[in-house]
C-alpha positions in Angstrom: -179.0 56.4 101.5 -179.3 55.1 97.9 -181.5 57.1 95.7 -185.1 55.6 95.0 -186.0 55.2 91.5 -187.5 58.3 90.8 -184.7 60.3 92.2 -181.9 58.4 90.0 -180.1 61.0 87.7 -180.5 60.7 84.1 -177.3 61.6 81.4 -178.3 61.8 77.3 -174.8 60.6 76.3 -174.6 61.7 72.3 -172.3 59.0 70.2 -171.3 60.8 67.6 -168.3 59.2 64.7 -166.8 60.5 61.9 -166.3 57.4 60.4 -169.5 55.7 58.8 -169.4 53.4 56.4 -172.9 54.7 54.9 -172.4 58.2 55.6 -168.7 59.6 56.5 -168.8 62.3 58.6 -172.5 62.1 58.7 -172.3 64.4 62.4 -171.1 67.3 60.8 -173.6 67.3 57.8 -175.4 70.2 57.4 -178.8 70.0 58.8 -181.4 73.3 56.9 -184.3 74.2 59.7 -187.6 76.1 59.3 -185.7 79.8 58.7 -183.1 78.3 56.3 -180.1 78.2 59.0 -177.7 75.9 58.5 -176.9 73.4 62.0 -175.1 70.2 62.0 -176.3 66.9 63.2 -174.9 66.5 65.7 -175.9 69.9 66.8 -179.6 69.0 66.0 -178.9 65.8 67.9 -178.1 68.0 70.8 -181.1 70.6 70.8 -183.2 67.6 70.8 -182.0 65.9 74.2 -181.8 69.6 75.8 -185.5 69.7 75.1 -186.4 66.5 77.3 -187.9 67.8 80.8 -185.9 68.2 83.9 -182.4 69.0 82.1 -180.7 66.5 82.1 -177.2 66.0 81.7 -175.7 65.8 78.4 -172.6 64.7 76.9 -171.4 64.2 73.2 -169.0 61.1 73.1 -166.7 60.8 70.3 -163.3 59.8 68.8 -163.3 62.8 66.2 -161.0 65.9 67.0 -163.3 67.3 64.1 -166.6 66.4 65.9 -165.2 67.4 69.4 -164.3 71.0 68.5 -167.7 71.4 66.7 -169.5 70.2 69.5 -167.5 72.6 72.2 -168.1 75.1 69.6 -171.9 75.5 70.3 -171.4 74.6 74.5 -172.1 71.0 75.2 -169.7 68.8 77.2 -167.3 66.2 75.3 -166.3 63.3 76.1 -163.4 61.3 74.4 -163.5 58.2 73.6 -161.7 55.2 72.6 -161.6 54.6 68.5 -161.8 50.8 69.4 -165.7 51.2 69.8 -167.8 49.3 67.6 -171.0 51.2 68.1 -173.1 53.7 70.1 -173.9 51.3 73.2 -170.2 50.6 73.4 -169.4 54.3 73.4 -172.1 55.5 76.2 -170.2 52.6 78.3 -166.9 53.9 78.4 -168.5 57.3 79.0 -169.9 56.0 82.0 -167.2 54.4 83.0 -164.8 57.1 82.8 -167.1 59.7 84.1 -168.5 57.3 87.3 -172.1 58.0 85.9 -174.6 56.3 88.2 -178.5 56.4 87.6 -180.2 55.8 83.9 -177.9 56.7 80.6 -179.8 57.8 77.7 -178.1 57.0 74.6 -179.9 59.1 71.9 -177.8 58.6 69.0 -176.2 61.3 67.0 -178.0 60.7 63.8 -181.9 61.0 65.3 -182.2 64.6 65.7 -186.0 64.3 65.0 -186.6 62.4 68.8 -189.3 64.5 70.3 -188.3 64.7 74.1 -191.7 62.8 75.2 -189.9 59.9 73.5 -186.8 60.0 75.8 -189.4 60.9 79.0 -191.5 57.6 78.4 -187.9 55.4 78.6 -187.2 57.4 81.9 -190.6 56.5 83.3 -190.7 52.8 82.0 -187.7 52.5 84.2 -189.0 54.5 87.0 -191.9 52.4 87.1 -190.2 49.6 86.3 -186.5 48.5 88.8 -186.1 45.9 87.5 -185.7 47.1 84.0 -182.4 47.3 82.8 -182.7 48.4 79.1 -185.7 50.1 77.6 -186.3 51.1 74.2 -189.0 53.0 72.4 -191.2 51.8 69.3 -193.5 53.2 67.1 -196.6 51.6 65.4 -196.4 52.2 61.9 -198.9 53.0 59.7 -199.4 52.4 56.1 -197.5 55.2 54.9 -194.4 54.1 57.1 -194.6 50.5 55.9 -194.6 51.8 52.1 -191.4 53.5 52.6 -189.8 50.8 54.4 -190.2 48.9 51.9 -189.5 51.1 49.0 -186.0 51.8 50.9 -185.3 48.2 50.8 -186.3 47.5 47.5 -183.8 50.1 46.5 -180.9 48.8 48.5 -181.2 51.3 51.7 -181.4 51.1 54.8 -184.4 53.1 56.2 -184.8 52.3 60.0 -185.6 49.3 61.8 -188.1 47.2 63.1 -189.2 45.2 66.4 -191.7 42.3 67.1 -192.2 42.2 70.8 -193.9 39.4 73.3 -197.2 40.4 74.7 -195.7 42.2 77.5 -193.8 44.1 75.7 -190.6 42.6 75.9 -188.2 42.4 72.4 -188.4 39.1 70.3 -185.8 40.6 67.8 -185.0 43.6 65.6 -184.1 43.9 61.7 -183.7 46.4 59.2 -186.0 44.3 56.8 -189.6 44.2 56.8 -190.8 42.6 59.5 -192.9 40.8 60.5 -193.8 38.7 57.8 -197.2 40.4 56.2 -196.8 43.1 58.3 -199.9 45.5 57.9 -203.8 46.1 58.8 -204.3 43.7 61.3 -200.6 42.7 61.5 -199.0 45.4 63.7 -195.4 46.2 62.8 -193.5 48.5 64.6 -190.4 51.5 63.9 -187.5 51.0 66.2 -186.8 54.1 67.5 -183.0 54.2 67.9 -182.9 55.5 71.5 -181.7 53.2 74.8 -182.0 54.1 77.8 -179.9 51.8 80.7 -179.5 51.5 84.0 -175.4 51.7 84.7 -175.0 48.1 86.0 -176.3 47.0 82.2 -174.7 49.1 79.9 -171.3 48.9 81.9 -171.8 44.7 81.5 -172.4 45.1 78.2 -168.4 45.3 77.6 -168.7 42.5 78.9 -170.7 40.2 76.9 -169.4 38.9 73.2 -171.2 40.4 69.7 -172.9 37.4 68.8 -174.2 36.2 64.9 -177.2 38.0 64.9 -175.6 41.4 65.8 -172.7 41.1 63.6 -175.4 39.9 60.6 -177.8 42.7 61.2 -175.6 45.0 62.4 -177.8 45.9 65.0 -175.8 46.4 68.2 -178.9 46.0 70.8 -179.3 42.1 69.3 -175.7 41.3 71.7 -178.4 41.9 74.9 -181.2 39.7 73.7 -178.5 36.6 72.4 -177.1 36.5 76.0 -180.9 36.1 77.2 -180.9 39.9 78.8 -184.3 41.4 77.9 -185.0 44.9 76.3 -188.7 46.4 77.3 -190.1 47.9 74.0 -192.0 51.4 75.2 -194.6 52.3 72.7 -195.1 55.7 72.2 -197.2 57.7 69.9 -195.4 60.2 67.0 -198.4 62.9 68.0 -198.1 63.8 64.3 -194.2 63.9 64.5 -192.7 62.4 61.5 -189.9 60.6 62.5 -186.6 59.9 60.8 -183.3 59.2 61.4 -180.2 60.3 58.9 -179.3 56.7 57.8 -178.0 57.8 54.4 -177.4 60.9 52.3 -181.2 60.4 50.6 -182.3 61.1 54.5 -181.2 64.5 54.7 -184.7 65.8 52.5 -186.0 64.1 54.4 -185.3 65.2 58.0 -185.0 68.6 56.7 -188.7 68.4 55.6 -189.6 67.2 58.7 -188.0 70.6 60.4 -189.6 73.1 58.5 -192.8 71.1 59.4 -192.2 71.3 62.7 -191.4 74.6 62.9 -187.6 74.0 64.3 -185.6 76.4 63.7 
């Protein structure tokens, strides 16, 4: 008997490489926590998905011998993968591929070691509620504060997250990494992407499938190859409870994050 939607088994599948043309070797960077100890990213990446209810299944997929033995180094399973992927999405594919995964596959990338774990359990539920729904994704409505230094990162040249406008039902319209939308602020919602996916197999196993299009290969942004072939991505909101939320994007993230741990308390 095939299991109902809430009983489908959930994987965090880690993409972690070495080679980043912002950041090289960005996994392995040295992450300080609330008592001064030193962890890496992806390390950080991994506390943060063992901290989602129910305990999942997690997995770090990579084409790095370096990142592979760190990983095995503090006890999570590794999965090697091809060099030939061209991003996170592509990675968490092969995984499931290779491995037969069935159910939902969390991708919660390698540089977002700030997720809180209600993040990843409000994809899991969307879906769960949801059959039908093939890719979720989760967003955050930014406030003043968060628009200022998305902007001051772009007026400097950097990358500092990106952004989704969604349909009234939630559904993605499109994603950048500039501003948008246009005038974006006080009555003018814009919203963080959170970069976390979550996928039923059948989707992230056609993805392989389907040909990087000119939006993706412009913005770099690898979900934008499911909404040019007309496959929709449900946009979860979900609230930062206080949370600041940042990803390592660049070397001028690390402060950042790092702030953000000793705030938290994380060790």
């Amino acid at each position: 008997m095939a299991a109902t939607a809430a009983e489908e088994p959930v994987t965090i599948v880690i993409p972690a490489r070495h080679a980043s043309s912002r950041f090289p070797g960005k996994p392995l960077v040295a992450l300080k926590g609330a008592t001064g100890v030193e962890k890496s990213l992806v390390c950080r990446a991994w506390e943060a998905a063992r901290a989602v209810a129910a305990g999942p299944r997690v997995i770090v997929a990579t084409d790095d011998a370096r990142i592979a033995e760190a990983s095995e180094a503090f006890g999570v399973e590794v999965a090697m993968t091809s060099p030939e992927c061209r991003n996170g999405t592509e990675r968490c594919a092969e995984v499931a591929g290779a491995l037969g995964l069935t159910g939902i596959v969390v991708n919660l990338q390698g540089d977002a070691p700030l997720t809180p774990p209600w993040f990843v359990e409000a994809l899991v539920g969307a879906m769960r509620d949801d059959p039908a729904c093939g890719v979720a994704t989760p967003v955050l409505r930014c406030d003043e504060d968060a628009l200022a230094n998305f902007r001051a990162d772009r007026a400097a040249g950097r990358v500092g997250g990106t952004l989704a406008v969604t349909d009234r039902a939630g559904h993605a319209l499109y994603f950048s990494k500039e501003v948008i939308p246009f005038g974006a602020g006080g009555a003018v919602p814009a919203f963080h992407h959170v970069g976390v996916y979550a996928f039923r197999v059948p989707a992230l196993l056609g993805y392989l499938r389907l040909v990087p299009g000119v939006l993706e290969l412009a913005e770099g942004l690898e979900q934008l190859r499911f909404l040019e072939h007309g496959q929709p991505i449900t946009c979860v909101e979900v609230e930062g409870r206080g949370a600041a939320f940042w990803e390592v994007n660049n070397p001028a993230d690390v402060p950042r994050v790092e702030a953000a741990l000793r705030t938290r308390g994380i060790e």
